[in-house]
C-alpha positions in Angstrom: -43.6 7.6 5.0 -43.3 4.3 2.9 -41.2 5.4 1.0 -38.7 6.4 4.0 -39.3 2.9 5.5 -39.0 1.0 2.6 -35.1 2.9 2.5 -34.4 2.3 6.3 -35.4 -1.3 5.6 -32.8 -1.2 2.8 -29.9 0.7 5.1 -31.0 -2.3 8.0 -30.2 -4.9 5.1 -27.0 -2.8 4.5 -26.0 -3.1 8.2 -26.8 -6.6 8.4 -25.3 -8.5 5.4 -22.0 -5.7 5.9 -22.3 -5.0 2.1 -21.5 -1.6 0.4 -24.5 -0.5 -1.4 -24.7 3.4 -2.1 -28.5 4.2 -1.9 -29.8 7.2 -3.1 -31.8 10.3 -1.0 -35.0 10.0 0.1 -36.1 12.8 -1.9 -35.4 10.6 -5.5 -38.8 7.8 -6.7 -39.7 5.2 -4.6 -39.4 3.1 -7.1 -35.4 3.4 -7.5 -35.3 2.6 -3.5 -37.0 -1.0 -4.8 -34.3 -1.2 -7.0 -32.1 -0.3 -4.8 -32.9 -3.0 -2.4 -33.7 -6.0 -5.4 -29.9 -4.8 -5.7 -29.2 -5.4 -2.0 -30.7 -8.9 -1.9 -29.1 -9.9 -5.4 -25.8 -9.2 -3.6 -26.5 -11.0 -0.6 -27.3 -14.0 -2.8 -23.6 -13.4 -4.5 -21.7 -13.1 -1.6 -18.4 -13.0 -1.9 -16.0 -15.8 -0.6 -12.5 -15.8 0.1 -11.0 -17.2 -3.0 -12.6 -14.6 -5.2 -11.6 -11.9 -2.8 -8.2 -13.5 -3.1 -8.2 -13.1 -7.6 -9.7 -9.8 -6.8 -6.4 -9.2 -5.0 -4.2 -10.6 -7.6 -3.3 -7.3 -9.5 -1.4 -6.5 -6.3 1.1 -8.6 -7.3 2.2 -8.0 -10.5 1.9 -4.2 -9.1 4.6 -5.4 -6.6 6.3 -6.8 -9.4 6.8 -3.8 -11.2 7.8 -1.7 -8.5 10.2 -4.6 -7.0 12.4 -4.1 -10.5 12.0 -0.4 -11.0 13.1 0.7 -7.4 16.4 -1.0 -7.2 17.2 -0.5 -10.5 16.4 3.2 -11.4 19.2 5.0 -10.0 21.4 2.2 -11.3 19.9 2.6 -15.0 20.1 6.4 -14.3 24.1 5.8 -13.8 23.7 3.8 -16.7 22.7 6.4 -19.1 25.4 8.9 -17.6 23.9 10.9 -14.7 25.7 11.5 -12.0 25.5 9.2 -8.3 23.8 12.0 -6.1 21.6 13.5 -9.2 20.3 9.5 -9.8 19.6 8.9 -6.2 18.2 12.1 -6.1 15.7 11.1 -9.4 14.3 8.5 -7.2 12.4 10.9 -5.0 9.7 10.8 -7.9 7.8 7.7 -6.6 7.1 9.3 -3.1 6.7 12.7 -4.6 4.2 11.8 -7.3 2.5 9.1 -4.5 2.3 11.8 -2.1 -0.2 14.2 -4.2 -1.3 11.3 -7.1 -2.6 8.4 -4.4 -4.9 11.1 -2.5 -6.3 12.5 -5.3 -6.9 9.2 -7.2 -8.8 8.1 -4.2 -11.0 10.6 -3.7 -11.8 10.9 -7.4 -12.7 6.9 -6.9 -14.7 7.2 -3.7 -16.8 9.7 -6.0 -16.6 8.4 -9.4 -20.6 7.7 -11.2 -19.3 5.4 -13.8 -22.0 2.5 -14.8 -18.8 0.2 -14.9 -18.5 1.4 -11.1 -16.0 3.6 -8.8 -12.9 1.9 -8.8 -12.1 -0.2 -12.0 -11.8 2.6 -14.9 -9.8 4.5 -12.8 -7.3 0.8 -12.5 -7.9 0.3 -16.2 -6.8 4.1 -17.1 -3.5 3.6 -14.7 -2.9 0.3 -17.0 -3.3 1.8 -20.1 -0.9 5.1 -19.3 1.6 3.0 -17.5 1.6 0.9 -20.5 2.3 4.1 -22.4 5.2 5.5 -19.6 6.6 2.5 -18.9 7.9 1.6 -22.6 8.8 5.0 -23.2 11.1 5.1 -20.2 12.6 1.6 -20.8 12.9 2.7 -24.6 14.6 5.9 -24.2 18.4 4.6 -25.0 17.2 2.5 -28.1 15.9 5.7 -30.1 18.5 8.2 -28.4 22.3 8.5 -28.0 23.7 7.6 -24.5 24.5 11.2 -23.9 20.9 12.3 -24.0 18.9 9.3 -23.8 18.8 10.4 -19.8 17.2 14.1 -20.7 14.3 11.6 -21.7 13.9 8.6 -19.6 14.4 11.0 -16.7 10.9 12.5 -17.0 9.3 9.8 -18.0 10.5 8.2 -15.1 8.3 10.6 -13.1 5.2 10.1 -15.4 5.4 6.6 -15.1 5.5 6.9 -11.1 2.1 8.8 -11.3 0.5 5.8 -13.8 1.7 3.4 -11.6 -0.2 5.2 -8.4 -3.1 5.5 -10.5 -2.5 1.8 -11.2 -2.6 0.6 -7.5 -4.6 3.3 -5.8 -8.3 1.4 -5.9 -7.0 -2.1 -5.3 -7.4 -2.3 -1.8 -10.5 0.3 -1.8 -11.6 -2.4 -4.3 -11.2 -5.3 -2.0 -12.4 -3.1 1.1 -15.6 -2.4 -0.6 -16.5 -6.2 -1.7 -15.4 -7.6 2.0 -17.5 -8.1 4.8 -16.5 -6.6 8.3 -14.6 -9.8 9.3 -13.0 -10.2 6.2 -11.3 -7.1 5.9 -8.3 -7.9 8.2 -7.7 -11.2 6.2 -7.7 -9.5 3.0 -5.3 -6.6 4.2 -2.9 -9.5 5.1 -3.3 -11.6 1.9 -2.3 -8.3 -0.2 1.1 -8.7 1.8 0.7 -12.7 0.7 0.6 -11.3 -3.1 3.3 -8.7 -2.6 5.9 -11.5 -1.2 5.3 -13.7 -4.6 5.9 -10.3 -6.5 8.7 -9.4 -5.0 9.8 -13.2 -5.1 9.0 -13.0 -8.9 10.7 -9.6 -9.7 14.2 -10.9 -7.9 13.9 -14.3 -10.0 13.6 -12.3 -13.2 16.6 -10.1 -12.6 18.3 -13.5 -11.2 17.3 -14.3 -15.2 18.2 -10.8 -16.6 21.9 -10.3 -14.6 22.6 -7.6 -14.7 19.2 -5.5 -14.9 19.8 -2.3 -16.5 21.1 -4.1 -19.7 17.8 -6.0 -20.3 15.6 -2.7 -19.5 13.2 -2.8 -22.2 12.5 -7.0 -22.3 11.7 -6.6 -18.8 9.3 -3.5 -18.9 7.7 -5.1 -22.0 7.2 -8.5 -19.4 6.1 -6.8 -16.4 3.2 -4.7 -18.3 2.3 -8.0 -19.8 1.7 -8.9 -16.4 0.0 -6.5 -14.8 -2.7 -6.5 -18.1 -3.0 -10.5 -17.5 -3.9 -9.6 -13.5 -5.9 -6.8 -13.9 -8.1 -8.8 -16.7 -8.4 -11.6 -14.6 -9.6 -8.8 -11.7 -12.4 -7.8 -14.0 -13.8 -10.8 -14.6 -14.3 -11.4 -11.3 -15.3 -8.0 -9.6 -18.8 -6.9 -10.0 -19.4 -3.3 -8.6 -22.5 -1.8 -7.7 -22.6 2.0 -9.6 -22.8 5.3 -7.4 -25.7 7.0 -8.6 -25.7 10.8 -7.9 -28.8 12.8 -7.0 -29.5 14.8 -10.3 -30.4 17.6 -7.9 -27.6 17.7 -6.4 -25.0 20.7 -7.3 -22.1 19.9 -9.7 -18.8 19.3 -8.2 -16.1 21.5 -8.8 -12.5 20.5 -10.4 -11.1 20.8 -7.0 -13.7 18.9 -5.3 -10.9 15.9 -4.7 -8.7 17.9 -3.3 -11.5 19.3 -0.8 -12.4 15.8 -0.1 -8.5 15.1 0.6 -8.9 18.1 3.2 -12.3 16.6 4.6 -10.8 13.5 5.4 -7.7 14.9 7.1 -9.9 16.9 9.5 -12.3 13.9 10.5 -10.0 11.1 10.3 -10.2 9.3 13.8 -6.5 10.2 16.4 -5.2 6.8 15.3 -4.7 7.0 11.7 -2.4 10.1 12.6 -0.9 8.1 14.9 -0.6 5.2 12.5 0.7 8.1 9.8 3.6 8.8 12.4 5.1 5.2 12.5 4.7 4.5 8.9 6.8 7.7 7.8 9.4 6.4 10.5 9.1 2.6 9.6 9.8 4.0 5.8 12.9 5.4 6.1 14.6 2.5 7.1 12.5 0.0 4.3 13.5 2.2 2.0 17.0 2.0 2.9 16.8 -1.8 2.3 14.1 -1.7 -0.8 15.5 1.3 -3.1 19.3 0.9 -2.6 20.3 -2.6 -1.3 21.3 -3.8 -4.8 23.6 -1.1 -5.1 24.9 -1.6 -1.6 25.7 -5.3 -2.6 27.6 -4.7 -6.1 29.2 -1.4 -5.2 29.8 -1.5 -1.5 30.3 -5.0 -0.4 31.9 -6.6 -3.6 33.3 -3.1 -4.6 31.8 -3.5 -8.4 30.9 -0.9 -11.0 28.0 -1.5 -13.4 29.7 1.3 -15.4 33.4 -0.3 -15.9 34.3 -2.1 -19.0 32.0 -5.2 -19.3 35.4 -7.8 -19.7 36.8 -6.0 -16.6 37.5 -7.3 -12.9 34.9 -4.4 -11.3 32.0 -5.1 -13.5 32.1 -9.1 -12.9 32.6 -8.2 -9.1 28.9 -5.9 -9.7 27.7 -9.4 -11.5 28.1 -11.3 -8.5 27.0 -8.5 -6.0 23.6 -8.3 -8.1 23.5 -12.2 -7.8 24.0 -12.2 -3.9 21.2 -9.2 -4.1 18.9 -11.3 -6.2 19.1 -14.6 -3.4 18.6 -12.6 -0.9 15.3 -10.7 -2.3 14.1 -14.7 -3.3 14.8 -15.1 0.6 13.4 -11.9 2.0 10.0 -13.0 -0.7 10.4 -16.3 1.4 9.9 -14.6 4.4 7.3 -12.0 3.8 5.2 -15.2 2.8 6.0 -17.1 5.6 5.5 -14.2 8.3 2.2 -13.4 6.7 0.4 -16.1 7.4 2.0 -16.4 11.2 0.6 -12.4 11.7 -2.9 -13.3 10.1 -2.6 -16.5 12.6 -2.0 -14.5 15.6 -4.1 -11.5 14.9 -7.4 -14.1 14.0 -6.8 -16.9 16.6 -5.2 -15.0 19.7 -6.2 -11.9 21.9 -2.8 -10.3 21.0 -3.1 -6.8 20.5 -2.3 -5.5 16.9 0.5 -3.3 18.2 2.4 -6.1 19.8 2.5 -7.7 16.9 3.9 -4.9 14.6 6.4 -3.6 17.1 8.1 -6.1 17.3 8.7 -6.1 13.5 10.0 -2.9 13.4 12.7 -3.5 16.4 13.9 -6.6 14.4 14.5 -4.3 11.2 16.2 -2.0 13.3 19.0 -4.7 14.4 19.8 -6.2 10.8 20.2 -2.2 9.9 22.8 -1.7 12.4 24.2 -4.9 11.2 24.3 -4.0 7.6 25.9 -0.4 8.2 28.5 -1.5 11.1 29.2 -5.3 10.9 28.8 -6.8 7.5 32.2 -5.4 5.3 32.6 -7.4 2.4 30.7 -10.7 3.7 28.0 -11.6 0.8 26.4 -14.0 2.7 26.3 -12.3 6.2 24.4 -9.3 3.8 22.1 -11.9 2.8 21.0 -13.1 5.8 20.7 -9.0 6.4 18.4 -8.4 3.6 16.0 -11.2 4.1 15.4 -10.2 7.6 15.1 -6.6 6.7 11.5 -7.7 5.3 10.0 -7.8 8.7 8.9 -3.9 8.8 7.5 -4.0 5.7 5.4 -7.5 6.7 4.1 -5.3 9.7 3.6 -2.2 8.0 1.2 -4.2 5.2 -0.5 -6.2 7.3 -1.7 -4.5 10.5 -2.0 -0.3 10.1 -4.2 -1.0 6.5 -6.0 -4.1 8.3 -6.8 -1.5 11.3 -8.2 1.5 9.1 -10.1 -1.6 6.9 -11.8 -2.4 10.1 -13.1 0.9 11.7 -13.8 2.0 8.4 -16.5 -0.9 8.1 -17.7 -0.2 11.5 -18.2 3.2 11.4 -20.1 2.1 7.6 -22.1 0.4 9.2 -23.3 3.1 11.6 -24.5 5.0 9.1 -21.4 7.0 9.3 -19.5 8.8 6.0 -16.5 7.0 5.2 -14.0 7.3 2.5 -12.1 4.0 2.7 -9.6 4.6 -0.4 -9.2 8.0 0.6 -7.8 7.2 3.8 -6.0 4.5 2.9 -4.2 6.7 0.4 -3.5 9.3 3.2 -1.8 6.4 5.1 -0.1 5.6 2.2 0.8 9.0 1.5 2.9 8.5 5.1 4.3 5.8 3.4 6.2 8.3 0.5 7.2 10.8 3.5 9.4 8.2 4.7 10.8 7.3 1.0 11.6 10.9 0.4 13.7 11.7 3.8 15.6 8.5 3.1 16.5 9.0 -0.8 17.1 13.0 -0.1 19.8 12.1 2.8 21.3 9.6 1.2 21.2 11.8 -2.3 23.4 14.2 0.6 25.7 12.2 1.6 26.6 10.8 -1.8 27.5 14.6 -3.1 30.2 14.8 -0.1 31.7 11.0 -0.6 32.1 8.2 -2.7 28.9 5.8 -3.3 31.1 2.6 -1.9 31.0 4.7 1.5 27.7 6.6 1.5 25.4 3.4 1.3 26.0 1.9 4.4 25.4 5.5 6.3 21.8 4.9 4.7 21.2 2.1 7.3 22.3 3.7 10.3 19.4 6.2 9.2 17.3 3.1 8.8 17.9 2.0 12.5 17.4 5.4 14.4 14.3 5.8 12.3 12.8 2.6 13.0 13.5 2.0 16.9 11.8 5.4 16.9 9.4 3.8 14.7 8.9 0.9 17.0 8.6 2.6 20.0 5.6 4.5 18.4 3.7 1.4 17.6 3.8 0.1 21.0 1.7 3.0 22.3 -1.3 2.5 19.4 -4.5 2.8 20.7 -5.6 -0.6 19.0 -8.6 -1.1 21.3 -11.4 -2.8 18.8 -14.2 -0.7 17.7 -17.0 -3.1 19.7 -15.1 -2.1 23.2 -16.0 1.2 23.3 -19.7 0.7 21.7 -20.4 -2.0 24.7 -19.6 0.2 27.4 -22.0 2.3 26.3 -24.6 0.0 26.0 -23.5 -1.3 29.2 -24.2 2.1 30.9 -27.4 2.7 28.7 -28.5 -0.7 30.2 -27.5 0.0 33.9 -29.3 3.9 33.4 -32.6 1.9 32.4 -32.4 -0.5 34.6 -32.1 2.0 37.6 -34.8 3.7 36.1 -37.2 0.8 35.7 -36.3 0.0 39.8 -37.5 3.5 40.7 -40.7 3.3 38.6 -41.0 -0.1 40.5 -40.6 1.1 44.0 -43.0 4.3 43.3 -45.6 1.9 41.7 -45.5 -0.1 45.9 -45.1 2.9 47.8 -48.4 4.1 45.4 -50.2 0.7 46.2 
């Protein structure tokens, strides 16, 4: 019976200090419950403040960095290397594919993982090492093979190094969720969109550097992985995660026990991250649209370019300047996601808004610069700027409020006592995400195989606005109630029940007298 105390007294520290400590069962010495707890109280004296939540953060930017440059650019380096418009539109449906199966898998694998260096940083520091591997290989492939079949190579690799780079960014925000207190964990969700704007801010200034991209592949892989090693180091010096120790009694999991955990969270997952899976798919259709094939839109729809022409000629300088326009308006679009970042963290923290009035809105204004962009623009560089940067809105939403949401009842229901799998379920949301990527790039891949490039681009934004008003419409009708709403009605009826209770014992007690 001490020994069961002396564990609920840990599990009340737990609940109290909103730490994530994994404690072992009952069943195990008493002695490793002590432990347990002296682990408890040394994390409570090392609790974690906001700035070193913040470099814990920091690898998602130069993640955001690397998939900034590889997503506008792949099909164009695919057309680079000699494969066809539809077929390289078509190769970009890796990313979502891989994501869809790679980002489940890795999180459930990292929910689960014993390691004495903890649950979620071998698994970031085996994505570094293969991307490292994938990413040179890919950017390589036309130095060490003839044009004709340098494609046959990077091709593939193109896929492997979409899976490294899901194992790469999987266990960042599980990372950040796990180390965060319960009112933290909004914050944090939003600051990850604060990081993503400077990447994406630095991964349009380097191509600004590099004009254009495809030419420069392999210096800017070889700077980008540079990068991502320097973040991820700095990461480790900073995290300190507490090791999941497994009951040696316990049976062995199976090779497929991920992908039954993947299933076990789909079945208990609360109605509202099904809901929230719903709007991302639609919301990512149209970001897509704007985030995969805007630079092509710019240099070989609105200035009519052709990275492919004869490098002295009038149709590859007109790609020049459409990829220079592109780049000022992803600095812009950078400029924005900062800047609306901190106005969403200010309204969600200091006003009653509601969540879903705040990401709504987003999406409707993504919708209008997409209609814009497919009907209105033409040949107008600037007027396509001005497009582009406001395009960023969605995404700014979809970043800050669905992952802030899940962060949040997560924690709560942690605290409860409750069996949570916070990077599993943020992968599931994020495996919503790649839905979205893959109708957009496989319609557009469609339309490309029944008219020229020049013309099918723009059709990919009058996709993007269908999908998002529908989108925004789906946001408004979240049920965003906070978690503490439904827990204090119950109390309130628990304490109305008693007290009626207590009055009748009273008035027997007279009647008795």
């Amino acid at each position: 019976s001490s020994q069961l105390g002396a564990t609920q007294a840990c599990k009340e520290k737990l609940i109290h200090r909103g730490r994530r400590i994994q404690l072992l069962p009952s069943a195990m010495a008493k002695s490793t419950n002590a432990e347990a707890c002296k682990d408890v109280d040394k994390s409570h004296d090392e609790r974690w403040p906001l700035w070193k939540l913040m470099l814990i953060a920091l690898p998602q930017l130069s993640v955001q960095v690397l998939w900034c440059f590889i997503g506008p650019n792949s099909a164009s380096y695919m057309r680079h290397l000699g494969m066809g418009n539809a077929l390289a539109t078509l190769n970009n449906v890796a990313g979502p594919l891989t994501g869809f199966f790679t980002g489940p898998i890795v999180g459930a694998t990292s929910d689960s993982l014993t390691s004495s260096f903890g649950r979620r940083r071998p698994v970031i520091l085996a994505g570094l090492i293969s991307t490292w591997v994938a990413g040179m290989l890919f950017a390589s492939s036309e130095h060490f093979l003839p044009k004709g079949q340098a494609v046959y190579f990077a091709a593939p690799m193109y896929w492997i190094m979409d899976v490294t780079i899901n194992i790469l960014q999987t266990p960042h925000r599980a990372l950040v969720a796990d180390l965060a207190s319960e009112e933290q964990q909004l914050p944090m969700q939003v600051v990850f969109v604060f990081m993503m704007a400077i990447g994406n801010f630095l991964a349009f200034s380097i191509m600004k550097a590099f004009n254009p991209p495809v030419d420069h592949m392999f210096q800017l892989m070889l700077g980008i992985c540079a990068l991502n090693t320097f973040c991820v180091g700095v990461q480790f010096m900073v995290a300190r995660e507490t090791p999941l120790k497994r009951d040696p009694n316990a049976p062995k999991q199976s090779a497929c026990a991920p992908v039954m955990d993947v299933i076990g969270a789909v079945k208990s997952s609360p109605k509202l991250l099904y809901h929230l899976a719903a709007v991302q798919c639609l919301v990512w259709i149209g970001n897509t649209a704007w985030n995969l094939y805007a630079g092509q839109w710019f240099g070989n729809s609105v200035f009519q370019g052709d990275e492919n022409a004869p490098k002295n000629s009038h149709r590859y300088h007109l790609y020049e300047v459409g990829i220079d326009y592109f780049t000022y308006g992803g600095q812009g679009k950078a400029g924005l996601q900062l800047i609306s970042s901190l106005v969403i963290i200010w309204i969600l923290l200091k006003t009653t808004i509601r969540p879903r009035l705040v990401y709504a809105p987003c999406i409707y204004i993504g919708a209008v610069v997409s209609i814009l962009a497919a009907g209105v623009v033409g040949h107008n560089g600037t007027f396509a700027i001005v497009c582009m940067v406001i395009s960023v809105m969605p995404e700014t939403g979809s970043f800050a409020v669905p992952f802030g949401l899940v962060a949040t009842l997560n924690k709560r229901a942690e605290e409860e006592g409750k069996q949570v799998s916070t990077a599993l379920q943020m992968a599931l949301l994020n495996c919503c995400v790649t839905v979205g990527q893959q109708i957009c790039t496989m319609v557009l891949a469609g339309i490309e195989g029944k008219m020229s490039l020049e013309a099918a681009l723009p059709c990919v934004f009058i996709l993007a606005a269908v999908a998002q008003i529908l989108g925004g419409t789906g946001a408004l009708f979240l049920d965003d109630r906070p978690p503490t709403d439904a827990s204090d009605e119950s109390t309130k009826d628990e304490d109305s029940e008693t007290g009626n209770a207590d009055s009748s014992e009273e008035q027997t007690g007279s009647q008795t007298e």
